[in-house]
C-alpha atoms as a printed R data frame, in Angstrom:
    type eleno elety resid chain resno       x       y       z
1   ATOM     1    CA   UNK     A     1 -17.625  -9.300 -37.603
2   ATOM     2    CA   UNK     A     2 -17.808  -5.562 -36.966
3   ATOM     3    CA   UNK     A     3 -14.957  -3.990 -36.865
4   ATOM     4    CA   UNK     A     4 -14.581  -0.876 -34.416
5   ATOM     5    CA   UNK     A     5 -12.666   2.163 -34.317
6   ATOM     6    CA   UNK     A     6 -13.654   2.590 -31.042
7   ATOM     7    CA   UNK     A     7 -12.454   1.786 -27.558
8   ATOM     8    CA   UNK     A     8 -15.204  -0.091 -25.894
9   ATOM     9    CA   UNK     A     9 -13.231  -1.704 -23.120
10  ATOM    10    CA   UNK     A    10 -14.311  -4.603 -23.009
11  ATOM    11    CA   UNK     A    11 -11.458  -5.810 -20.136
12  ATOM    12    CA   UNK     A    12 -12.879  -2.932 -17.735
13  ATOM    13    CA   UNK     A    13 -16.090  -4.119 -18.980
14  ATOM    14    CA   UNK     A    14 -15.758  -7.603 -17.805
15  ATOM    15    CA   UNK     A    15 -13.595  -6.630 -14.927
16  ATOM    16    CA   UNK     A    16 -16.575  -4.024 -13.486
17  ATOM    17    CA   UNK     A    17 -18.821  -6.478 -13.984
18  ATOM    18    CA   UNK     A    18 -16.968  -9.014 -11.944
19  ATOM    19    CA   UNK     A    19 -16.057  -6.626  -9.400
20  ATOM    20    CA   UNK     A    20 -19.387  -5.521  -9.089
21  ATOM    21    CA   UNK     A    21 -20.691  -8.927  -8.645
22  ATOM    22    CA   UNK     A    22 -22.965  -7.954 -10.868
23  ATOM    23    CA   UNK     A    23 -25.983 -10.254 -12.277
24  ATOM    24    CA   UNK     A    24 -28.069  -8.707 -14.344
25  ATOM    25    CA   UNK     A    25 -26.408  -6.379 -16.834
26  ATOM    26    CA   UNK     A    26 -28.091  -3.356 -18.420
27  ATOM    27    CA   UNK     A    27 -26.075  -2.168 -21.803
28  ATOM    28    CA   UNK     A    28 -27.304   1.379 -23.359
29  ATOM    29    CA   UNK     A    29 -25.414   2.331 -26.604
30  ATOM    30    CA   UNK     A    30 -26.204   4.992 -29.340
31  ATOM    31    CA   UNK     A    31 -27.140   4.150 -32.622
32  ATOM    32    CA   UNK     A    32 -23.582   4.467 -33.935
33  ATOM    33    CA   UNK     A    33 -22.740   2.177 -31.347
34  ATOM    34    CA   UNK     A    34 -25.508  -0.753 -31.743
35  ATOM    35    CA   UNK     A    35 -23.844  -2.767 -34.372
36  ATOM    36    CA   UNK     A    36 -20.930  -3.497 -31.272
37  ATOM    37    CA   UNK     A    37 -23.886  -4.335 -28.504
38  ATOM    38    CA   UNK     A    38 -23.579  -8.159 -29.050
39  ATOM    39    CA   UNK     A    39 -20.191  -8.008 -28.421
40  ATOM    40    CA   UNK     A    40 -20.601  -6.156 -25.271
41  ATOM    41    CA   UNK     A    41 -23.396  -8.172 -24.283
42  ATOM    42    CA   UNK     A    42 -21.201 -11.549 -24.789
43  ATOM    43    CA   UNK     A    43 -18.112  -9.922 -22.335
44  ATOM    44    CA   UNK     A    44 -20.671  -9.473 -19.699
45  ATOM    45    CA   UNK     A    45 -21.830 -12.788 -20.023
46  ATOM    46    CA   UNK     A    46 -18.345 -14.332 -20.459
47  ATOM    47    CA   UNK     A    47 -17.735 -12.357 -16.589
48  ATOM    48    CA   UNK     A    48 -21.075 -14.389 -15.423
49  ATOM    49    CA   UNK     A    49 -23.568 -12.233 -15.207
50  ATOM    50    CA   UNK     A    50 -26.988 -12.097 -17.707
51  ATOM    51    CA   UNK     A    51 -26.495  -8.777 -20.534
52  ATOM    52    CA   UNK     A    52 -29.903  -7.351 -21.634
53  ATOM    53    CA   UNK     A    53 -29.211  -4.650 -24.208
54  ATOM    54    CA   UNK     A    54 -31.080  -1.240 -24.802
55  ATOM    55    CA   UNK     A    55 -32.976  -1.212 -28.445
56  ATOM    56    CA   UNK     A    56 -34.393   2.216 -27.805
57  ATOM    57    CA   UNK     A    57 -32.767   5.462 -28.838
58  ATOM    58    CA   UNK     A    58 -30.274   6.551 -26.861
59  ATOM    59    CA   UNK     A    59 -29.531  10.562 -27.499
60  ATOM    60    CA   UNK     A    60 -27.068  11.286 -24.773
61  ATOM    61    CA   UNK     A    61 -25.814  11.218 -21.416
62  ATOM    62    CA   UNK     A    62 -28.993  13.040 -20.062
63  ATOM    63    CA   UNK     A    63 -31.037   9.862 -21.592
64  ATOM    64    CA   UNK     A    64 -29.952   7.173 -19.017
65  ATOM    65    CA   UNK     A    65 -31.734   4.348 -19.095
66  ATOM    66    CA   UNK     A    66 -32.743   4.109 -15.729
67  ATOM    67    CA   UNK     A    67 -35.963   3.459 -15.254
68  ATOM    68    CA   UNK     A    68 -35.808   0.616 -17.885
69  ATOM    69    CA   UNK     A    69 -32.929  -1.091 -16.067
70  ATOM    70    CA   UNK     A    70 -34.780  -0.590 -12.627
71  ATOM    71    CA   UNK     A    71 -37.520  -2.423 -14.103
72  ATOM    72    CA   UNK     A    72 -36.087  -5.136 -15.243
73  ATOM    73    CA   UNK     A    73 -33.723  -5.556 -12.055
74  ATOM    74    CA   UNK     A    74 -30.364  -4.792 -13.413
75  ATOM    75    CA   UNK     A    75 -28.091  -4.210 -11.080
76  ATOM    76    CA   UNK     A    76 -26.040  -2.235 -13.128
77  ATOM    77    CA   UNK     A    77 -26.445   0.004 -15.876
78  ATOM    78    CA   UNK     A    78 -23.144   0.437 -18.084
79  ATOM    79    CA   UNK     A    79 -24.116   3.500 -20.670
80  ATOM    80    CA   UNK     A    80 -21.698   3.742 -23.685
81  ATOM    81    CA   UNK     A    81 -20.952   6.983 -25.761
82  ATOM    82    CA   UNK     A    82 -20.804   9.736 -23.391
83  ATOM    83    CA   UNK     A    83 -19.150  11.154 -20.526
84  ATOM    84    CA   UNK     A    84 -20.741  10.924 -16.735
85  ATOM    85    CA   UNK     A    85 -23.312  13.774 -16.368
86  ATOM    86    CA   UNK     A    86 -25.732  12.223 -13.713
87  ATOM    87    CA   UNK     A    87 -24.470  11.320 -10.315
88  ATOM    88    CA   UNK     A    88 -26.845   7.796 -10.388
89  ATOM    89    CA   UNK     A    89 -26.071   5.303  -7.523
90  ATOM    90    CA   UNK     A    90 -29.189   3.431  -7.740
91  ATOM    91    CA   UNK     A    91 -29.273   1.654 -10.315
92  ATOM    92    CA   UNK     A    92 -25.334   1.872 -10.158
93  ATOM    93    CA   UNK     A    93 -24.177   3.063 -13.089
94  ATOM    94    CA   UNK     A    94 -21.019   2.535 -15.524
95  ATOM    95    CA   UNK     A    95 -20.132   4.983 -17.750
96  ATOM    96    CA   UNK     A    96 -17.639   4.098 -21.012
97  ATOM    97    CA   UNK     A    97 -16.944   7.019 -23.178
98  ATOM    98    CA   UNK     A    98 -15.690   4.951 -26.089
99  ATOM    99    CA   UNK     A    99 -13.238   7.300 -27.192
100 ATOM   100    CA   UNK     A   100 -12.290   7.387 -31.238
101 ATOM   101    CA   UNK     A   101  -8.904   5.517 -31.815
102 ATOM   102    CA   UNK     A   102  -8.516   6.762 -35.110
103 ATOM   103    CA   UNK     A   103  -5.922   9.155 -36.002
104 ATOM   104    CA   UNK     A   104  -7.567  13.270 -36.868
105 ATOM   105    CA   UNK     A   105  -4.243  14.523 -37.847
106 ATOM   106    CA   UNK     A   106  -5.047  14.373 -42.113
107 ATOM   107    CA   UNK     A   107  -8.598  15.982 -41.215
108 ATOM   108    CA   UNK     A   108  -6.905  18.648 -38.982
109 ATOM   109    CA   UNK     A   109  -4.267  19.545 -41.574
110 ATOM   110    CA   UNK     A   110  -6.751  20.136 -44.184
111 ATOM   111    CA   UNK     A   111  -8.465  22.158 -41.266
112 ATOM   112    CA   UNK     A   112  -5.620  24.507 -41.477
113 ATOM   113    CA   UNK     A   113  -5.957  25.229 -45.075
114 ATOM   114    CA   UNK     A   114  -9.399  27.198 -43.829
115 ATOM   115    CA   UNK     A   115  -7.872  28.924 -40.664
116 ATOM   116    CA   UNK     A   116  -5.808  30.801 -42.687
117 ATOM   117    CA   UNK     A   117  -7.570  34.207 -41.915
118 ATOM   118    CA   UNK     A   118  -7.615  33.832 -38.360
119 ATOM   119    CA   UNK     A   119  -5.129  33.649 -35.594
120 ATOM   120    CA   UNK     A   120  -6.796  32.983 -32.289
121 ATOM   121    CA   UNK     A   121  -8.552  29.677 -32.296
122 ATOM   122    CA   UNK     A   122 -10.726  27.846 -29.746
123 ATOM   123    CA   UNK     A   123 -10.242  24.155 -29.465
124 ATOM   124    CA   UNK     A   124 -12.967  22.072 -28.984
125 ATOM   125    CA   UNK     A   125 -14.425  18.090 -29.669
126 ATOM   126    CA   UNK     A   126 -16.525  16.214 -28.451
127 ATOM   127    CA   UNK     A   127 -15.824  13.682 -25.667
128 ATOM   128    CA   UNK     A   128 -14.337  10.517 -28.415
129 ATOM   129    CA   UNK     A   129 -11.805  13.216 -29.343
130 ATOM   130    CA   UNK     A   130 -10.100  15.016 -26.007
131 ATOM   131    CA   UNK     A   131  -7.507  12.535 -25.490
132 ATOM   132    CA   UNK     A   132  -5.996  13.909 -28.873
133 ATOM   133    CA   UNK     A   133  -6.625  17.848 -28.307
134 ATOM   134    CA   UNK     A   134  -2.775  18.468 -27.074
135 ATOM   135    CA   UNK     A   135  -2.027  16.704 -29.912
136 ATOM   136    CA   UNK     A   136  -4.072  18.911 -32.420
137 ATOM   137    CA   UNK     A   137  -3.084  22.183 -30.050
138 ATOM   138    CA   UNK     A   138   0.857  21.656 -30.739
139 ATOM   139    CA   UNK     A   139  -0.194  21.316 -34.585
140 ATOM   140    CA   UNK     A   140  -2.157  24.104 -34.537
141 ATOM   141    CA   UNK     A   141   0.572  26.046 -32.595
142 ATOM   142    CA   UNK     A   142   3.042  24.943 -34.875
143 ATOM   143    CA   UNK     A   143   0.902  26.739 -37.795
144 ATOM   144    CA   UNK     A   144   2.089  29.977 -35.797
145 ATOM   145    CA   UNK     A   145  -1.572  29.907 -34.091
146 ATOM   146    CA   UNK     A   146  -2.525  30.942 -31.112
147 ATOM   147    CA   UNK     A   147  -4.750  28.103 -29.377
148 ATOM   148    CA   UNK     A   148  -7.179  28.648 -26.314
149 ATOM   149    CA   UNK     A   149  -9.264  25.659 -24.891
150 ATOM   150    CA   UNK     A   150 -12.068  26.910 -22.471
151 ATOM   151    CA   UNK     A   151 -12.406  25.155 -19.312
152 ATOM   152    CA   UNK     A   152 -15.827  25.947 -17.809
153 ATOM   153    CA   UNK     A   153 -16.355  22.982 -15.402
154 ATOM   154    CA   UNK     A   154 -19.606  22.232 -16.666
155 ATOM   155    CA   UNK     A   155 -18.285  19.316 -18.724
156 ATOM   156    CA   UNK     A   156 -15.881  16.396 -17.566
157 ATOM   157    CA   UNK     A   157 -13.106  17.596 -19.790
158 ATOM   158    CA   UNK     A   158 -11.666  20.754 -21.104
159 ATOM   159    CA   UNK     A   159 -12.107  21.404 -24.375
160 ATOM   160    CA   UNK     A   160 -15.375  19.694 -24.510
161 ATOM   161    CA   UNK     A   161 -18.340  20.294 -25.747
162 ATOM   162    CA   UNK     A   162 -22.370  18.825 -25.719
163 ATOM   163    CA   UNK     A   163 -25.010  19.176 -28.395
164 ATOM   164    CA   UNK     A   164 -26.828  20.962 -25.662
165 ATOM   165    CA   UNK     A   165 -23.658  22.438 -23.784
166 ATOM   166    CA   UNK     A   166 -21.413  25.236 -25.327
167 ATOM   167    CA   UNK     A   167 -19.862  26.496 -21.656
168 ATOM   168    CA   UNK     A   168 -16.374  25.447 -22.537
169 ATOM   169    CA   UNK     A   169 -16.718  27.519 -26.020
170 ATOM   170    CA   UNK     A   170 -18.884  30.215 -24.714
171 ATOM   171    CA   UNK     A   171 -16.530  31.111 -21.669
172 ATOM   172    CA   UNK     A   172 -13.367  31.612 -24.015
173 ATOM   173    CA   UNK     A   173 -15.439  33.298 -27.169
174 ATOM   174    CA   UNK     A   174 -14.100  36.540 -26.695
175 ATOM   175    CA   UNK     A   175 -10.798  35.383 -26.920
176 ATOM   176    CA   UNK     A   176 -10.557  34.047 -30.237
177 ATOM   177    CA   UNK     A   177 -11.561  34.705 -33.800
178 ATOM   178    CA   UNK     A   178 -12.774  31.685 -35.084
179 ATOM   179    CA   UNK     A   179 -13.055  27.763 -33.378
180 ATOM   180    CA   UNK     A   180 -11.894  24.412 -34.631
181 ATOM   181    CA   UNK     A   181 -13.898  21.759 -33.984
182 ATOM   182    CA   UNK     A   182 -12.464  18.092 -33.877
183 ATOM   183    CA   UNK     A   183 -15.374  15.991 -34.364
184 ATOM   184    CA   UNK     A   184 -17.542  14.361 -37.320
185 ATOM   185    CA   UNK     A   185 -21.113  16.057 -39.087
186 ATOM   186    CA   UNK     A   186 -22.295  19.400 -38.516
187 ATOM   187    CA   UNK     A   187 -24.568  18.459 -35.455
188 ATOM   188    CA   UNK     A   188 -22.287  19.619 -33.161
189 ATOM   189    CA   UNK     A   189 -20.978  22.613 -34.961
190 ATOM   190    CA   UNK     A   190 -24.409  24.024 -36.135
191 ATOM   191    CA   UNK     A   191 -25.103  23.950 -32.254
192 ATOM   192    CA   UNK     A   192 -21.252  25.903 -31.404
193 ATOM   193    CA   UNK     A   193 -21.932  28.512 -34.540
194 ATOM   194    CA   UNK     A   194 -25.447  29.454 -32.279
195 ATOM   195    CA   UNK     A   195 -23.263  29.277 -29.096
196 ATOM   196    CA   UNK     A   196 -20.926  31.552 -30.099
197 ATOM   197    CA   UNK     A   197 -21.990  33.451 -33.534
198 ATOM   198    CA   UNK     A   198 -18.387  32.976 -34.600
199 ATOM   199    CA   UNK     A   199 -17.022  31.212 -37.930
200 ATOM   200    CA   UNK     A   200 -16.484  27.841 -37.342
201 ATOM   201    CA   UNK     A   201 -13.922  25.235 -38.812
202 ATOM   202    CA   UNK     A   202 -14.882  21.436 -38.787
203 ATOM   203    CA   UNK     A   203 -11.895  18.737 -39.098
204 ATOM   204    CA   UNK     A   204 -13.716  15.549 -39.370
205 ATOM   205    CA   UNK     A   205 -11.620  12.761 -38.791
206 ATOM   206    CA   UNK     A   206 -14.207   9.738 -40.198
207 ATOM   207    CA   UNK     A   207 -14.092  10.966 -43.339
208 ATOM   208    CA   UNK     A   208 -10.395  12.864 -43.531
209 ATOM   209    CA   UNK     A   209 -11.974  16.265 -44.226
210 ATOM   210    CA   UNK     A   210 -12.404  19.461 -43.305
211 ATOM   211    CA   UNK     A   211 -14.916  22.537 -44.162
212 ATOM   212    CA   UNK     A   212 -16.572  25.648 -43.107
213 ATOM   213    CA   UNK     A   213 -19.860  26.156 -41.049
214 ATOM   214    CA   UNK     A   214 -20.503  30.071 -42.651
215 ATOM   215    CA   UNK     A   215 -22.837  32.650 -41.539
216 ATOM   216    CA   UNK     A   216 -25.095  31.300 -43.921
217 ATOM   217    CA   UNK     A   217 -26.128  28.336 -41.982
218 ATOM   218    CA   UNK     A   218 -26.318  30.330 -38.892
219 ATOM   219    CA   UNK     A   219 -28.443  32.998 -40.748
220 ATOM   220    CA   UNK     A   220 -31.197  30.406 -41.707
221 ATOM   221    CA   UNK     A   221 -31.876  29.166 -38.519
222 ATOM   222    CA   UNK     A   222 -31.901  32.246 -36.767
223 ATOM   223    CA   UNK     A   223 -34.750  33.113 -39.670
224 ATOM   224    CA   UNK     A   224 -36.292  30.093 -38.848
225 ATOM   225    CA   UNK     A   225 -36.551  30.804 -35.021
226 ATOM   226    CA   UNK     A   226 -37.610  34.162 -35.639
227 ATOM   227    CA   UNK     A   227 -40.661  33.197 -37.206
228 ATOM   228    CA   UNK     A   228 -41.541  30.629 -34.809
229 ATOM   229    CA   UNK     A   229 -41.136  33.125 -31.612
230 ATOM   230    CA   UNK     A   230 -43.623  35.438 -33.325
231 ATOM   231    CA   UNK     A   231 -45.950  32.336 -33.857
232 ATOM   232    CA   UNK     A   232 -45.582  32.586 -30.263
233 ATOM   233    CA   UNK     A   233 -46.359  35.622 -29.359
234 ATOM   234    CA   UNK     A   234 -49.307  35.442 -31.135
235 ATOM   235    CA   UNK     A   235 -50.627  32.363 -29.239
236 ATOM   236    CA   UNK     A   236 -52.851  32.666 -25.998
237 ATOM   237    CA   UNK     A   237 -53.220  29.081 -24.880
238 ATOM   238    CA   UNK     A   238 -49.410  27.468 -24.256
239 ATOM   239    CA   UNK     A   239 -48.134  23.969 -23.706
240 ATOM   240    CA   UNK     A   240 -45.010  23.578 -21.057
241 ATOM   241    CA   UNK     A   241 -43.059  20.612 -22.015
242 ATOM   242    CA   UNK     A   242 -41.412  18.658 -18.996
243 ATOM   243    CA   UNK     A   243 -39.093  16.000 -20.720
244 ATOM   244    CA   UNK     A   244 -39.235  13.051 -18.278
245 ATOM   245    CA   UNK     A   245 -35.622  11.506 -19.319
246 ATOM   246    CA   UNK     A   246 -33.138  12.061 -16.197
247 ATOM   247    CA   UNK     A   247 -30.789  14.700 -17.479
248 ATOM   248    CA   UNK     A   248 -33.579  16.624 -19.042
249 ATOM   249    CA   UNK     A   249 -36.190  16.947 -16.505
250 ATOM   250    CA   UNK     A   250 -36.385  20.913 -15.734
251 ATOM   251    CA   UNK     A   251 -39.376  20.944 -13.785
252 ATOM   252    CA   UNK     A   252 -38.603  23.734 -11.558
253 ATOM   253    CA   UNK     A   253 -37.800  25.585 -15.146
254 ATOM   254    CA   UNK     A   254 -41.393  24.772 -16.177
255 ATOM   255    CA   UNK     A   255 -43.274  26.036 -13.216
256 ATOM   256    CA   UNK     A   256 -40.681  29.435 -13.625
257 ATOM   257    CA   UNK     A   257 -42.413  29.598 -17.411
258 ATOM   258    CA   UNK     A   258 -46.234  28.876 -16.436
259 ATOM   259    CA   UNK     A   259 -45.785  31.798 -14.295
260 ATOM   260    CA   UNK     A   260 -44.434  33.989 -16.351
261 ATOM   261    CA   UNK     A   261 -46.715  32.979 -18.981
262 ATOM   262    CA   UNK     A   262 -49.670  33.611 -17.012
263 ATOM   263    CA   UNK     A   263 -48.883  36.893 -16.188
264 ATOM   264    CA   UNK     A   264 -48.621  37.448 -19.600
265 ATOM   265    CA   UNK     A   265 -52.758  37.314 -19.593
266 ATOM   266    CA   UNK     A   266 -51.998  33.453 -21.698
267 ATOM   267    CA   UNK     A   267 -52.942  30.520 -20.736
268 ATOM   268    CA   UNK     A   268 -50.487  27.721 -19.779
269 ATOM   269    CA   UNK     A   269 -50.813  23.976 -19.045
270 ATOM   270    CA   UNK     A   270 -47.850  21.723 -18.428
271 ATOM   271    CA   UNK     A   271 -47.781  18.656 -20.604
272 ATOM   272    CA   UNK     A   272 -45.033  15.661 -18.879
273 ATOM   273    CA   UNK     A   273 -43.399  13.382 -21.315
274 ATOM   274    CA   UNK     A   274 -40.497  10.628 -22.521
275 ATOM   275    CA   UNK     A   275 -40.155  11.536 -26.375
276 ATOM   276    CA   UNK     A   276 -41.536  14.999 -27.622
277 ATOM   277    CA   UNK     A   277 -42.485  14.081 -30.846
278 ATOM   278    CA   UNK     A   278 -45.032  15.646 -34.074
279 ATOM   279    CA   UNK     A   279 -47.359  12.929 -33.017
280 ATOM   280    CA   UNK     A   280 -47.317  13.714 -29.266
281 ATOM   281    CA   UNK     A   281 -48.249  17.249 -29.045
282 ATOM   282    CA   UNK     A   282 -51.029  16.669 -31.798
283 ATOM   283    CA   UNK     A   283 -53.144  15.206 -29.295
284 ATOM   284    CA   UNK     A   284 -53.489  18.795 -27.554
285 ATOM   285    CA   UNK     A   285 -55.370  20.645 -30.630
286 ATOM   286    CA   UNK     A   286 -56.419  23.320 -28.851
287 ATOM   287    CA   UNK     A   287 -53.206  24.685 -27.992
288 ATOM   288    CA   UNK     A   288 -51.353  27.135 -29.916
289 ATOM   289    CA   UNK     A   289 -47.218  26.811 -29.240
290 ATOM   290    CA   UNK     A   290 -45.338  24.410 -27.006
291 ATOM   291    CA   UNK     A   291 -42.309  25.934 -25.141
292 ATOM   292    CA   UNK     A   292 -39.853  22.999 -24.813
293 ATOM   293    CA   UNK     A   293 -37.891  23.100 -21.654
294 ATOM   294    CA   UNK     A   294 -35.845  19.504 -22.160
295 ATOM   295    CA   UNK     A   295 -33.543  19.558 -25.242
296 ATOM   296    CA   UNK     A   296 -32.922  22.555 -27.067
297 ATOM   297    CA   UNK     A   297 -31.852  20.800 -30.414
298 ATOM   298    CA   UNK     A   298 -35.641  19.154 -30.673
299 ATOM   299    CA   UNK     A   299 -36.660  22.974 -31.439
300 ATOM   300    CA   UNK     A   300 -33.185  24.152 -33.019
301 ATOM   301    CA   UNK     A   301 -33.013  20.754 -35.458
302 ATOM   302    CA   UNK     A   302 -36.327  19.382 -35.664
303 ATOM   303    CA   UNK     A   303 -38.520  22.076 -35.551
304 ATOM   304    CA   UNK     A   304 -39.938  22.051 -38.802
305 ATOM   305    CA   UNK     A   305 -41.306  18.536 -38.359
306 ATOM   306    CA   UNK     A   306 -43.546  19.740 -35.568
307 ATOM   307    CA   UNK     A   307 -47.025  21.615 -36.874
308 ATOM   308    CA   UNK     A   308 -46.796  24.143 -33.932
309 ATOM   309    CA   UNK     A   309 -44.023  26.540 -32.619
310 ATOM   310    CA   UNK     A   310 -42.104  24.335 -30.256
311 ATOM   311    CA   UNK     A   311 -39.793  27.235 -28.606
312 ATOM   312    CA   UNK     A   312 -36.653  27.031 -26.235
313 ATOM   313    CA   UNK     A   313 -36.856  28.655 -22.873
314 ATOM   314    CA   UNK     A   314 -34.916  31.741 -23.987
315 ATOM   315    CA   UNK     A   315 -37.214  32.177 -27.288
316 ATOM   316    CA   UNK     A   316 -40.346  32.441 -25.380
317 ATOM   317    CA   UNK     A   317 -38.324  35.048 -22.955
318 ATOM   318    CA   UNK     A   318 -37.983  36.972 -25.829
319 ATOM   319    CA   UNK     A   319 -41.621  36.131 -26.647
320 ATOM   320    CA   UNK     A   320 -42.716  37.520 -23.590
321 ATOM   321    CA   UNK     A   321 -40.627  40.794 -23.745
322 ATOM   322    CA   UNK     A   322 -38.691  39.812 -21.540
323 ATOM   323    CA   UNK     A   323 -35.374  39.293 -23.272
324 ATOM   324    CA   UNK     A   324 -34.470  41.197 -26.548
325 ATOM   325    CA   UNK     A   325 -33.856  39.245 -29.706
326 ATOM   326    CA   UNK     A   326 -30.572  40.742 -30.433
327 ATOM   327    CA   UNK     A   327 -29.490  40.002 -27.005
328 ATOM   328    CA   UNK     A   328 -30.243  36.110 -28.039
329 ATOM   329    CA   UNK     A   329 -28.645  36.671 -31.491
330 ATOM   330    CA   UNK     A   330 -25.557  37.758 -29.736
331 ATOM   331    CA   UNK     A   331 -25.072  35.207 -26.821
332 ATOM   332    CA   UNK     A   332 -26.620  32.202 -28.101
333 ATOM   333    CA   UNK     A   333 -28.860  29.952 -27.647
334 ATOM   334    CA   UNK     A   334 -27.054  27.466 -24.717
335 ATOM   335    CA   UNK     A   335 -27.259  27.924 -21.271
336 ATOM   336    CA   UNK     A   336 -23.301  28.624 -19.697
């Protein structure tokens, strides 16, 4: 049996699904999170209903599953992993953050040992961590630290932050001289050291450790994004990427870009898809760069898998003149 160090309530589970009247049961999980499905799959079936669980890849909150559960009937979709971002009533949908249950305060005291040059620190986690950030604030004030948690309001909780959503950072960056991430891998942290160009300190709970994210890291992606927004600007034919998954569908965005594009003297032709993928834009040889207006991190982490410049919104801005690269340097790469 897996064990979990999770909380996947299973009672609310069950007791939705009950509620609910529920028959047909959709379960999406993350990866980290498959080796529990069965389990959730059996407490919806113990509250009577039939549990049909998600194999595909689930990235986030803005990847509901909900064309797949509409097609199969569900009645509801429960999504596990992340915190509500899409207002969805039809399929009606259950969100269960499975928050971490396991204790961060040996990773955050070895965090300590590397905020020893700094005295105003931003808090921030990611959602399996924000029940413990009071917690981790009175340590850190404690330390004789000053502590400031933004509180944008364009996540569910303050203190929180997305792989493609800095606001609660961004909005209290001025403020402090370094942040302290709670949270494991640099995923998250790589994305907050381009939201904020400031020195970042990881605590990583999993693995009771901490460590540094230096201006190193940051310096070699911004190299690497600098040379693909002058691939760019060299290319005259452009695909517009509309990412078809519900939280990432910027089609207004798009048509904004093929104008602007166009009146650069390019030409533009919007390209509609699920998974942007190497493989995908192949098919489209005769065009030069790809601006990407669904998930920033496909450009910012996997980049260098795709053949062709596959550019962020902002990046082609600044491909088009139209925003300064210095200006991007400075404020990041993440929409507030």
């Amino acid at each position: 049996m897996v064990s979990s160090v999770f909380n996947l309530e299973k009672s609310r589970l069950k007791r939705e699904v009950q509620i609910r009247n529920a028959k047909l049961v959709f379960i999406q999980v993350p990866d980290g999170l498959k080796p529990h499905a069965q389990k959730l799959a059996s407490t919806v079936e113990k509250a009577g209903a039939l549990a049909i669980i998600s194999a595909d890849p689930c990235y986030g909150a803005c990847d509901l599953a909900i064309a797949e559960a509409e097609s199969l009937g569900a009645d509801l979709l429960v999504h596990y992993g992340h915190s509500e971002m899409l207002d969805q009533a039809v399929p009606p949908t259950l969100y269960i953050e499975a928050k971490e249950k396991k204790n961060v305060d040996v990773a955050v005291r070895r965090g300590l040992l590397h905020l020893a040059q700094w005295t105003k620190i931003g808090l921030v986690t990611t959602v399996q961590h924000v029940d413990k950030l009071d917690d981790v604030k009175n340590l850190l004030l404690a330390a004789g630290k000053t502590v400031v948690i933004g509180d944008a309001g364009k996540t569910k909780y303050a203190g929180q932050i997305l792989g493609c959503n800095y606001s609660n950072a961004k909005a209290v960056s001025k403020e402090v001289d370094a942040f302290f991430f709670i949270g494991g891998g640099k995923f998250h942290a790589l994305g907050l050291a381009l939201a904020t160009a400031k020195p970042i300190i990881v605590a990583d709970p999993y693995q009771n450790k901490a460590f540094s994210i230096g201006g190193n890291a940051r310096a070699a992606i911004l190299k690497k994004r600098w040379a693909n927004i002058q691939e760019a600007t060299k290319s005259e034919s452009i695909g517009i990427l509309i990412g078809l998954k519900p939280g990432q569908k910027k089609f207004a965005k798009a048509l904004e870009m093929k104008a602007l594009v166009e009146n650069a003297g390019k030409k533009a032709v919007l390209l509609a898809l699920r998974e942007i993928t190497p493989e995908a834009l192949m098919q489209f040889p005769t065009i030069e760069a790809f601006i990407n207006t669904a998930c920033p991190r496909l450009s910012l982490d996997d980049g260098r898998r795709f053949r062709k410049p596959l550019v962020t919104v902002t990046e082609m801005l600044v491909a088009l003149g139209k925003t300064k690269w210095e200006e991007l340097c400075r404020t990041g790469w993440f929409e507030s």
